[in-house]
C-alpha positions, 0 to 999 in steps of 0.5 A: 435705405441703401442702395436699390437692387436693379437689372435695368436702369429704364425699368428703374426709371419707369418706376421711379416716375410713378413715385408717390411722395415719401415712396423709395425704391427698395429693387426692381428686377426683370422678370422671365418668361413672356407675362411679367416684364419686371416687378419693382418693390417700394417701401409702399407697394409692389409693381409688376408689369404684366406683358400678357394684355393682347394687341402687344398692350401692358399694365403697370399694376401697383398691389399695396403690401397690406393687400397681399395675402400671402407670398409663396417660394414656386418649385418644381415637386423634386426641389420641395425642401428647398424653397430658398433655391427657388428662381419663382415666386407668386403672391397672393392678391385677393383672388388673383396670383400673380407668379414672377419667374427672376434670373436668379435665386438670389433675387427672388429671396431677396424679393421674398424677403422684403415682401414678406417684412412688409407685409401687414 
């Protein structure tokens, strides 16, 4: 599988402690912003941190990738054309979005990108 594509080793080992039998860690990035401390991406699964419950709470919710609906590249309207160079994306779960805002274009078409080739 390769080596996994990280911003913070406790991050890392949040997600590796919730492993079920047979998942990998593909990467986990640290999200921007107040909402999405991270999200991690497994051969099984997405995992986002959501830091918006209110008393200083968090959840960890998994999202299996045969029930997102869809992945979106998020621009401002003066970038449209050029999605790749976006920093954002949002997926698409039911009747939930959820938008994670990375440090870096780099990571969010990676994470695009493996989202999307594990959708099904």
């Amino acid at each position: 599988m390769g080596a996994i594509r990280f911003d913070k080793q406790d991050q890392v080992d949040k997600i590796q402690a919730g492993l079920l039998s047979g998942e990998s860690i593909i990467a986990v990035y640290d999200g921007k912003g107040a909402a999405t401390g991270f999200i991690g991406l497994t051969n099984r699964r997405v995992v986002l941190q959501d830091n918006s419950f209110v008393g200083k709470r968090a959840a960890l919710t998994s999202v299996p990738y045969s029930k997102i609906n869809a992945v979106s590249f998020v621009s401002d309207r003066s970038m449209l054309g050029k999605f790749s160079s976006s920093s954002s994306i949002a997926l698409s779960v039911g009747g939930s979005t959820y938008e994670i805002e990375f440090r870096g274009e780099e990571k969010a078409k990676h994470a695009h990108d493996v989202i999307l080739g594990l959708m099904s």
